[in-house]
N, C-alpha and C positions, 0 to 999 in steps of 0.2 A: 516516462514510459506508459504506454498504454497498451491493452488488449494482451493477447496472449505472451509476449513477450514479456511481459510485467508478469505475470502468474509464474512465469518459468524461473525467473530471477528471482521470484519470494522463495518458490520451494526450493530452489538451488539453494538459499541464503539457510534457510529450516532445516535441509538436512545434513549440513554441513557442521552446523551449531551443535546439532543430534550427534553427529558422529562423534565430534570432536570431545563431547560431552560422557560420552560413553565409553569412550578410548580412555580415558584419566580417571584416574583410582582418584577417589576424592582426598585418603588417608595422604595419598603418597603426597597429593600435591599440596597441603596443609601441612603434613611432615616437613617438606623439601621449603616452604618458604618459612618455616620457623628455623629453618638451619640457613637459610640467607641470610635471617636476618628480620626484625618487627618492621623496621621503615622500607626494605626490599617490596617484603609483604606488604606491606599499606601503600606504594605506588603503584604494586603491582594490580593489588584491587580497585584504586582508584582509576588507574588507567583500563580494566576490565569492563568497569561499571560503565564506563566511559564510552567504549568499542558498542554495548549492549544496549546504552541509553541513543547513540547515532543510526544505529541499526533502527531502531524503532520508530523512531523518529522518521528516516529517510521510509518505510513503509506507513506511516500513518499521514504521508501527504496526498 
């Protein structure tokens, strides 16, 4: 993507992250994956880190 359409798809991507970020009680979501479960939790972040290292990625080309 280039030009304005690439700017529109970053801050769409930013404020979506923001939202989403801010919608979730940190407690609760920490709570809620230690009652899943430790390995629940630990795919869950692995696959997290995961979603947030391809995001960055795909805007740092």
């Amino acid at each position: 993507m280039s030009g304005k359409g690439y700017y529109i798809a970053q801050f769409f991507v930013i404020v979506t992250l923001i939202t989403i970020s801010l919608s979730m009680a940190g407690c609760d979501v920490i709570g809620g994956i230690f009652k899943a479960g430790i390995w629940t939790g630990l795919i869950l972040i692995v696959v997290l880190v995961g979603v947030v290292a391809l995001i960055a990625r795909m805007f740092k080309k």
